[in-house]
C-alpha positions as CSV (number, residue, x, y, z in Angstrom):
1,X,4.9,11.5,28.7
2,X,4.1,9.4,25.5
3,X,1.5,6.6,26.0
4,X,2.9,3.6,25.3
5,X,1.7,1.6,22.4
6,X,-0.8,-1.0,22.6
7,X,0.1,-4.8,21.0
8,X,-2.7,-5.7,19.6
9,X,-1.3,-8.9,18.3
10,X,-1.6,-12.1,20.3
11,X,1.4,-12.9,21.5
12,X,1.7,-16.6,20.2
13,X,1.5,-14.6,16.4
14,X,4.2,-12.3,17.9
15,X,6.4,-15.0,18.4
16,X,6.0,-17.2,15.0
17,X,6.7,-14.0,12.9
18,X,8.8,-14.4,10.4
19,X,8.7,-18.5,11.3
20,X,6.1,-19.0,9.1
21,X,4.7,-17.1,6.1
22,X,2.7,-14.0,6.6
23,X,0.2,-15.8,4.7
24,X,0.1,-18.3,6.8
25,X,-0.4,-16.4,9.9
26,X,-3.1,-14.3,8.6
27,X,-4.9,-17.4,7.2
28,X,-4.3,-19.1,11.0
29,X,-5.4,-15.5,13.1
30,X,-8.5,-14.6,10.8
31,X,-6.4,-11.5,10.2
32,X,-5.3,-9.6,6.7
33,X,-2.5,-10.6,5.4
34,X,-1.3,-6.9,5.0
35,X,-2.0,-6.6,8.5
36,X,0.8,-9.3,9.5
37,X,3.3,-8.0,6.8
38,X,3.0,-4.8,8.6
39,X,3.6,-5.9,11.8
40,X,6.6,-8.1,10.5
41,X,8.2,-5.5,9.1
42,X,7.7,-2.6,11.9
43,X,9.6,-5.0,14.0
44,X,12.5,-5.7,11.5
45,X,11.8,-9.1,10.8
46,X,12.8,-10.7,7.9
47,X,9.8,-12.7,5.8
48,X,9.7,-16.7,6.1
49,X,11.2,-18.9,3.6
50,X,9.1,-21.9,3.2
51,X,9.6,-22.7,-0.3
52,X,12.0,-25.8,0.8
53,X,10.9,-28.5,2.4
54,X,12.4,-30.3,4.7
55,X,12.5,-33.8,5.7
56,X,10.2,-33.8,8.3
57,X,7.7,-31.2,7.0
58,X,7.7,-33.8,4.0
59,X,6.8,-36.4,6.7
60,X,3.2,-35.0,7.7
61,X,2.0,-34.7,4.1
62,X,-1.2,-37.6,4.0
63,X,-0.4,-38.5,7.8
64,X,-2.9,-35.4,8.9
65,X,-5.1,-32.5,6.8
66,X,-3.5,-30.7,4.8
67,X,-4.1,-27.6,6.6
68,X,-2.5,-29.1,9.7
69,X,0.6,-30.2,7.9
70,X,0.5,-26.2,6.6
71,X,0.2,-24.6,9.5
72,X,3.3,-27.1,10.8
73,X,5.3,-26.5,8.2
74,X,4.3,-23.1,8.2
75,X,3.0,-22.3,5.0
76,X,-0.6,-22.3,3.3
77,X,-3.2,-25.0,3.1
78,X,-2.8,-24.7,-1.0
79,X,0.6,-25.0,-0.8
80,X,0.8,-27.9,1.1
81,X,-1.7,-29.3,-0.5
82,X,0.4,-28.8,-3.9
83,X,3.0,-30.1,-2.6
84,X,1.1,-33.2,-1.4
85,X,-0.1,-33.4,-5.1
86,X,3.0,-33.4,-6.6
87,X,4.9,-36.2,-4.7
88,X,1.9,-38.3,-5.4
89,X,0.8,-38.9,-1.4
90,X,-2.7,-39.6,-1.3
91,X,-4.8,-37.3,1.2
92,X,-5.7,-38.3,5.0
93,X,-8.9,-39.7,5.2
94,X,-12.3,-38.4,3.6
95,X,-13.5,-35.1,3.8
96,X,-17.0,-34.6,4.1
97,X,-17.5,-33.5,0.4
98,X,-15.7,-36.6,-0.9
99,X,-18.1,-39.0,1.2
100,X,-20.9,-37.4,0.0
101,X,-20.3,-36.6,-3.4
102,X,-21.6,-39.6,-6.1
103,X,-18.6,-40.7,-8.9
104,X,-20.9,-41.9,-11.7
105,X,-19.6,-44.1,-14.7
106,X,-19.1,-40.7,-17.0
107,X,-17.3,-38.8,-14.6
108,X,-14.8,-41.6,-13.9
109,X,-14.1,-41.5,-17.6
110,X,-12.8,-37.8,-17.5
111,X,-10.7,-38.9,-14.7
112,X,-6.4,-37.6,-16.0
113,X,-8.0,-36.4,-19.7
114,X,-8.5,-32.7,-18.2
115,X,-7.1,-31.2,-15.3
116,X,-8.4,-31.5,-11.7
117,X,-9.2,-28.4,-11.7
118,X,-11.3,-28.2,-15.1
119,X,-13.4,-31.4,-13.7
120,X,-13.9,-30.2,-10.5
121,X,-15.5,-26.7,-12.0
122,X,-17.9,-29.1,-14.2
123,X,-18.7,-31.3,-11.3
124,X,-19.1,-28.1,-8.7
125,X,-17.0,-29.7,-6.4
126,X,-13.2,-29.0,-4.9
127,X,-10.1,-30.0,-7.3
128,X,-8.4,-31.8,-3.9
129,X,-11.9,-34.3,-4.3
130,X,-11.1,-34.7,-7.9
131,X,-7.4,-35.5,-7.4
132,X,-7.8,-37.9,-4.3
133,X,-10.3,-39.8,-6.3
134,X,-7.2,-40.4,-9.3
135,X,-5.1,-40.9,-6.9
136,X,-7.4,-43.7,-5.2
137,X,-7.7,-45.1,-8.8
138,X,-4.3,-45.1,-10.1
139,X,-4.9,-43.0,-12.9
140,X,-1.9,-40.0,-13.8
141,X,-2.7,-36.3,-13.9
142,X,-3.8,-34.3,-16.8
143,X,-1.9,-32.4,-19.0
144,X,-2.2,-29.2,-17.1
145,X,-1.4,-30.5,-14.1
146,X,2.0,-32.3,-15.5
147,X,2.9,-28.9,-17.1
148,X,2.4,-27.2,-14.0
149,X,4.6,-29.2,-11.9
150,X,7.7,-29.1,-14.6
151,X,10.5,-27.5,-12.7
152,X,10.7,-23.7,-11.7
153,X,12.6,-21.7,-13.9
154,X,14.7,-18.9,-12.5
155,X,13.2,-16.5,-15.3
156,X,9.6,-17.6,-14.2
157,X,10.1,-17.4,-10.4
158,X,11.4,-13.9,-10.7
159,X,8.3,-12.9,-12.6
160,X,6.0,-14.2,-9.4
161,X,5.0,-10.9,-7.2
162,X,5.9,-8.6,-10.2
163,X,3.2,-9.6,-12.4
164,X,-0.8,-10.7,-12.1
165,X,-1.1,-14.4,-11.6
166,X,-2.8,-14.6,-14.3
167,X,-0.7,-12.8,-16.5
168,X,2.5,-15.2,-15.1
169,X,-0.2,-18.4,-15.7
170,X,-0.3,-17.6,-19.5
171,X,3.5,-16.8,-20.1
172,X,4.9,-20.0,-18.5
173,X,1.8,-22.3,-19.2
174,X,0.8,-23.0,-16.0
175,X,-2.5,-22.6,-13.8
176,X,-3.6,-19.9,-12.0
177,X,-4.1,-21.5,-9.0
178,X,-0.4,-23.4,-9.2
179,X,1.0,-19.8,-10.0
180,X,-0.8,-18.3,-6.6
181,X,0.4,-21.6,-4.7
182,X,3.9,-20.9,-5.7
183,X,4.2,-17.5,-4.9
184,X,2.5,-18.2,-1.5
185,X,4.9,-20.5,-0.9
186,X,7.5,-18.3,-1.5
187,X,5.9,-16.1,1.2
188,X,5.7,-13.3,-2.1
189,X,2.9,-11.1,-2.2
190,X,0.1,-11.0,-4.8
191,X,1.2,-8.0,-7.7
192,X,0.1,-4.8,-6.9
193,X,-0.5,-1.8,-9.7
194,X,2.7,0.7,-8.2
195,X,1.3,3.8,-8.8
196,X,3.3,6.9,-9.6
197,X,2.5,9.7,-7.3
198,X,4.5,13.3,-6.4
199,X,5.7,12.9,-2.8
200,X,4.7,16.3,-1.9
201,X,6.2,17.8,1.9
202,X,3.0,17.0,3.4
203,X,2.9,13.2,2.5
204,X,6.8,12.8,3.2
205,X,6.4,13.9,6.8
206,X,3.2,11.3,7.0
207,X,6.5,8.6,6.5
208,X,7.6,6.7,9.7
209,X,4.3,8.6,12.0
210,X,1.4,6.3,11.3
211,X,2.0,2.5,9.9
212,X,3.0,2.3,5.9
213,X,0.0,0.2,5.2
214,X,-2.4,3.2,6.5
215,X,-0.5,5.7,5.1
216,X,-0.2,3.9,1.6
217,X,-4.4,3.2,1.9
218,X,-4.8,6.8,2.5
219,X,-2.9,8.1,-0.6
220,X,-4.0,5.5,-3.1
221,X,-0.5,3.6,-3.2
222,X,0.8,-0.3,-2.7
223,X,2.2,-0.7,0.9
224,X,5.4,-1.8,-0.6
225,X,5.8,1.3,-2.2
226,X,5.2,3.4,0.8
227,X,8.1,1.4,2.6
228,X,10.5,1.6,0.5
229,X,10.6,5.2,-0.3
230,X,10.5,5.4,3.6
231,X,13.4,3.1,3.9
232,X,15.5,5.3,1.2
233,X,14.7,8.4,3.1
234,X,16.5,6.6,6.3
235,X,12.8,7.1,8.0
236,X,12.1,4.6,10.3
237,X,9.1,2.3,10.2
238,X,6.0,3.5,12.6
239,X,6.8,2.3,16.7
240,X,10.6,2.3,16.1
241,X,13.0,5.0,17.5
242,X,16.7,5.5,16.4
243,X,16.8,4.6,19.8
244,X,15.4,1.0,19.3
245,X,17.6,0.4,16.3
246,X,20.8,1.0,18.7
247,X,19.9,-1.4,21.1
């Protein structure tokens, strides 16, 4: 008799699969992102979309910490926090690093002339401190940060996941760390070099027996290409039976 499998997710991750990003989760559990993904998907969940915003998630940006409004809404602490940034709603309260960090007269002057995040590199502190202090002053975003938050394309959104960040960040001139907060959003994951390898008989009966992120770590591959040359064999994912799928 087969021993049964061992969950070694909690069961309040269990449950919010697929609610909220995989990023999200991993970010909330302490556990890799890949990890979640694969777990998603050996239970035939679909991914999260949390690139709209409702209403209500709108609601908690500024009224708590970012990352609280995140893990509500179900996304990532950057994303919210762009979000945040973009409609212009000023943080809630201090954080330590903004109570303790000095403003002098010359830094105040840079304050909209370069981006947050280009100050907040020469100042060695976070770009969220940088753009609560312009927000607490009144003063408009940089340049970089206005291009950044131009409306999506549907050319430049279909280019997120398939190329490097930073690759996407030159061709549409935005940041890097706008391009990553997008995607994440999006629940898409970071690009991955697909490398082209000869499924010999040896690997194609590894496919469906162990799960598709081991098997694609073993053999030098992206998980995503590991599952779906599984899924056009008709192989199902690893702890699901063509009795499971009947049910």
């Amino acid at each position: 008799m087969a021993k049964k499998q061992v969950d070694l997710f909690p069961t309040k991750l269990i449950r919010q699969l697929g609610k909220a990003t995989d990023a999200a989760l991993a970010d909330e559990y302490l556990i890799p992102v890949w990890r979640v993904r694969t777990e998603r998907l050996r239970r035939g969940i679909s991914r999260a979309q949390s690139g709209n915003w409702t209403p209500q998630q709108i609601a908690l940006l500024g009224k708590m910490s970012d990352s609280e409004a995140a893990r509500r809404a179900g996304c990532t602490t950057t994303a919210a926090f762009v979000k945040r940034t973009s409609l212009g709603i000023a943080p809630f309260g201090k954080s330590l690093e903004e109570t303790r960090f000095q403003w002098k007269a010359s830094h105040l002057k840079k304050l909209g002339k370069v981006s947050d995040a280009t100050l907040a590199q020469e100042l060695g502190i976070s770009a969220s401190v940088v753009a609560s202090k312009r927000y607490s002053s009144g003063i408009a975003s940089g340049i970089v940060e206005a291009t950044a938050r131009k409306p999506w394309t549907k050319t430049e959104i279909s280019m997120l996941g398939k190329k490097p960040d930073t690759v996407v960040a030159k061709l549409t001139g935005r940041g890097r760390r706008h391009i990553r907060a997008k995607r994440e959003s999006l629940g898409i994951p970071a690009f991955q070099i697909q490398r082209s390898i000869p499924w010999t008989k040896t690997i194609l009966k590894q496919l469906g027996t162990m799960p598709d992120a081991e098997l694609a770590k073993s053999i030098g591959v992206s998980l995503g290409t590991v599952a779906l040359h599984r899924r056009r064999l008709g192989i199902n994912p690893f702890g699901r039976s063509t009795t499971d799928d009947r049910r």
